[in-house]
C-alpha positions in Angstrom: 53.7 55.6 54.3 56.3 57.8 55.1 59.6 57.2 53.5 62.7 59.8 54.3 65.1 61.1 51.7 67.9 59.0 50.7 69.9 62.5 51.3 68.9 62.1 54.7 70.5 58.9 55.1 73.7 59.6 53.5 73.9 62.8 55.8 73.2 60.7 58.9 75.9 57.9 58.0 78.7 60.6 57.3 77.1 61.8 60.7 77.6 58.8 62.7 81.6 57.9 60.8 82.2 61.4 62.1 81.1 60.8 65.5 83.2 57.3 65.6 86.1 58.7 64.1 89.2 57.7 66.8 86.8 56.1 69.2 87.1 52.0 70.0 83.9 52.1 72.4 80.6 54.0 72.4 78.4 53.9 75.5 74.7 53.6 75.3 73.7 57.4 75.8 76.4 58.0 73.2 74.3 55.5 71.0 70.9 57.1 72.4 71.8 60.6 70.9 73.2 59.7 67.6 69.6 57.4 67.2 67.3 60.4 68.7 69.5 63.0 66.3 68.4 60.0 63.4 65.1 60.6 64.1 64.7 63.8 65.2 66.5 65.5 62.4 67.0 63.2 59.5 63.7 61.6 59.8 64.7 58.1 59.6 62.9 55.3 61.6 64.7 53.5 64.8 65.0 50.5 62.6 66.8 52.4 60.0 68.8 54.6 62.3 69.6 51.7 64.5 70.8 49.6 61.5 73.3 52.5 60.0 74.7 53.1 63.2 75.2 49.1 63.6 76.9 49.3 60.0 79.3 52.3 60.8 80.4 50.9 64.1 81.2 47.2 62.7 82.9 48.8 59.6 85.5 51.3 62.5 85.6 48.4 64.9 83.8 50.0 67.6 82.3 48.4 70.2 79.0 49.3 71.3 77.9 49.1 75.5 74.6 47.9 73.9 75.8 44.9 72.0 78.7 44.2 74.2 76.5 43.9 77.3 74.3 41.0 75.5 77.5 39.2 75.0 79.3 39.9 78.3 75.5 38.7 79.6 75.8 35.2 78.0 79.6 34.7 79.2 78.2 35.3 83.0 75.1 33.1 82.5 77.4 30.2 81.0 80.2 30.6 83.7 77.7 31.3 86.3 76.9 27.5 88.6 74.0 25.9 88.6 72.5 28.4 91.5 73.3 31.3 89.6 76.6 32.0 91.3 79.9 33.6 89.6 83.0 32.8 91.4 85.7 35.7 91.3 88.0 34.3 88.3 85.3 33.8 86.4 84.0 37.7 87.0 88.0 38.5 86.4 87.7 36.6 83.0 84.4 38.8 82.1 85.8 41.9 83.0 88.7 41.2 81.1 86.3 40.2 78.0 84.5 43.2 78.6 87.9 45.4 78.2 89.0 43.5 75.4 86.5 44.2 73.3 86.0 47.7 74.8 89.5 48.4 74.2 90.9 51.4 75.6 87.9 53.4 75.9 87.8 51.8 79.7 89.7 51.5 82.7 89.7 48.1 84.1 87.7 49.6 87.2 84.8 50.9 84.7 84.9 47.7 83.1 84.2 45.9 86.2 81.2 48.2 87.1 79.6 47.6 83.9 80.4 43.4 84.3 78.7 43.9 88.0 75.9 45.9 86.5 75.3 43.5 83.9 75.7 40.9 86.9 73.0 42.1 88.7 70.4 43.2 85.7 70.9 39.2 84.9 70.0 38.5 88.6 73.6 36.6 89.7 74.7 36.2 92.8 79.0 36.5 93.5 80.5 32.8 95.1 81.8 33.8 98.5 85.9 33.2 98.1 88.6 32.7 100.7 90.0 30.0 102.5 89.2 30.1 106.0 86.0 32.8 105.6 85.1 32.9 102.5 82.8 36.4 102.1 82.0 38.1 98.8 83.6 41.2 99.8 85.5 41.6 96.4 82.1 41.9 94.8 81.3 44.7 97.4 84.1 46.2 96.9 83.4 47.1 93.1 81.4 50.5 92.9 78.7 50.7 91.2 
């Protein structure tokens, strides 16, 4: 069984604080190269990798798109209705969750193409709004 150096791991941690250093968001390509880099270069497994750079960024207080899409996920799915529909101040109140934890690594426009992403991956629909005709245009409205 292959086991890397425990010089490898302290070298990869110091990596990863380095690469956090300032930041209050990383976004998953971010995470995907600092994990390849793990594995490619110091030899460590995903599951070690994975866990250091888990460690560092609780320890700085950075958020990570990963982790913060999971959560973002379940606020949808629980403000969602029973057809699977999200009305627009309940998207507003995930999108503001979203930047909250984000901090300001995100404009509130990035943020709410990541919510509708996440929206979308989850397979919810936007709750037409307006008083007259209601449409979902502020859902088509968002890029992304």
């Amino acid at each position: 069984m292959y086991a890397p150096d425990q010089d490898g791991r302290m070298r990869f941690a110091e990596l990863v604080k380095l690469q956090l250093q300032g930041r209050r968001f990383l976004d998953r390509a971010e995470e995907r190269r600092l994990l390849e880099e793990g594995l490619t270069r110091y030899g460590l497994r995903l599951e070690e990798a994975s866990g250091l750079l888990r460690a560092a960024a609780e320890q700085d207080g950075v958020a990570m798109e990963g982790e913060l899409g999971r959560s973002s996920g379940m606020l949808l799915k629980t403000m969602a209705d029973r057809r699977g529909r999200v009305a627009r101040p309940d998207f507003d109140k995930a999108v503001a969750f979203y930047r909250a934890r984000a901090g300001d690594g995100l404009t509130p426009r990035e943020a709410a193409t990541r919510v509708k992403r996440q929206m979308e991956e989850l397979e919810l629909q936007p709750k037409p709004s307006g008083r007259l005709i209601r449409t979902r245009r502020w859902y088509r409205a968002i890029e992304g």
